[in-house]
N, C-alpha and C positions, 0 to 999 in steps of 0.2 A: 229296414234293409233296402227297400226299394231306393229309397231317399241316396243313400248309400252308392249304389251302384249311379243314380242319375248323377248326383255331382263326380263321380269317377268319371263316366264316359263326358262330363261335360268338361275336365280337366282336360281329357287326350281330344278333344276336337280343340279346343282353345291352345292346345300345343302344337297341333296341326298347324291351325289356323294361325301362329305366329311365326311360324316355320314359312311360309306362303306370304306373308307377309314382309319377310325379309330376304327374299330371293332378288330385286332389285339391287340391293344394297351388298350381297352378294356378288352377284355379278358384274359390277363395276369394281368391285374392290376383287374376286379373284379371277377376273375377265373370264368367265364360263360364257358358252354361247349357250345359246334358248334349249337344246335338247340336253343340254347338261345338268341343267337345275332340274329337270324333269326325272334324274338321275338321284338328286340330292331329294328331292324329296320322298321318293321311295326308298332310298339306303335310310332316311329316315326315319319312316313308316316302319320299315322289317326292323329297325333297333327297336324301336322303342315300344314295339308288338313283342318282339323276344326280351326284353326286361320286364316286360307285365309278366309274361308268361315265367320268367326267372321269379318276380317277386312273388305273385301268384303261388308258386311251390314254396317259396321259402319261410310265406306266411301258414300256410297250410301244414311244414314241419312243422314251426314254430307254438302253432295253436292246439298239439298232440301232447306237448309239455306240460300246459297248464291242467 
């Protein structure tokens, strides 16, 4: 389980972490200025915090079935 849980949270840092990665390429292509992406990465963060917490419930139904 622990196992489990490590490669998860290492999935959402490495999603992070490519997220940050392409804020460069980002901003040349949708001309955002520097506090902008600062923006893109946290509307990021809160998506993808609330579909864990979506999937999180929907595995949790799910697992009541079997």
């Amino acid at each position: 389980m622990l196992a489990a849980v490590a490669v998860a949270q290492f999935a959402v840092a490495l999603d992070l972490s490519v997220v940050n990665v392409a804020l460069p390429a980002m901003r040349t292509a949708l001309g955002f200025a520097p506090l902008d992406l600062s923006w893109v990465v946290h509307a990021y963060a809160l998506a993808l915090g609330g579909f864990l917490l979506l999937g999180g419930r929907a595995c949790d139904l799910c697992g009541t079935w079997s």
